[in-house]
N, C-alpha and C positions, 0 to 999 in steps of 0.2 A: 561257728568256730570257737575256740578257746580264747576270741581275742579278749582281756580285761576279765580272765575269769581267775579265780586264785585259788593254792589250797585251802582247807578246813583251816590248818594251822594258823595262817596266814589271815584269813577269815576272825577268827578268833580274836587276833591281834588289834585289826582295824575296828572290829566292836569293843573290843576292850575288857574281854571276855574268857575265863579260864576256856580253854580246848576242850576238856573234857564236858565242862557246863553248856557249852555249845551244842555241842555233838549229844548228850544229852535230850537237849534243849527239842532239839530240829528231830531227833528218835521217837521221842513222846507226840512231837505233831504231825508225824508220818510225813517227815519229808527224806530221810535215809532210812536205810535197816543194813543191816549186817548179813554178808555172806563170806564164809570161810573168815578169811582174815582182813578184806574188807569193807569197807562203808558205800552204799551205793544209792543212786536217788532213785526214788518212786517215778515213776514214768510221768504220772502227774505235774511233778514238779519240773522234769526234765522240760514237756510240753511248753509249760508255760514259762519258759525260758531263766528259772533261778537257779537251778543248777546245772551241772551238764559233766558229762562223763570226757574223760581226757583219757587215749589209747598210750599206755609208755610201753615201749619196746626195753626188757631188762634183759640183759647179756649175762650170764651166771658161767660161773665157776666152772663149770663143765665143758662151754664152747658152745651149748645150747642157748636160743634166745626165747623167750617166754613174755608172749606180749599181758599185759596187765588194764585194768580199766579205775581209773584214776577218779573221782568224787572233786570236780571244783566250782566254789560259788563264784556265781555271774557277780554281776554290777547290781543287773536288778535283783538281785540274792541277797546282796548286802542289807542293800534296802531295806527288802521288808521285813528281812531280819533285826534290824535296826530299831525299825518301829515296833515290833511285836516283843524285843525285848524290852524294849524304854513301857512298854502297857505291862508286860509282866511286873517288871522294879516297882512301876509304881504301883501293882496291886498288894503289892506283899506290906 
């Protein structure tokens, strides 16, 4: 389930990390890619539980509902994000 799983945005925050640099970041290691408008995990990743897709039901303007598939990182996402930033900083 989504329990302790957060947005990218939000994600970002807690590494302490521009959003974009992030997103980036996680693009180049094949852990998201982009479809339409947007950001979604590799199966891989999903599997091994760092990220995991969240369904929102969006109500628009028309009376139609249009469900969505949402990009949030786990707990243990943060993590090895965490680490695999802190090896990036320090090889630069």
């Amino acid at each position: 389930g989504t329990e302790g799983s957060i947005a990218m945005r939000q994600a970002a925050k807690n590494l302490q990390v521009n959003p974009i640099l992030l997103r980036n970041f996680m693009r180049e290691r094949r852990w998201i890619y982009r479809k339409g408008e947007h950001w979604l995990a590799y199966q891989t990743k999903l599997d091994s539980g760092l990220l995991e897709h969240k369904l929102v039901t969006l109500h628009q303007e028309s009376g139609r509902t249009k469900i969505v598939t949402r990009l949030r990182v786990t707990a243990k996402g943060i993590s090895r994000l965490g680490e695999m930033l802190h090896g990036w900083w320090a090889a630069r």
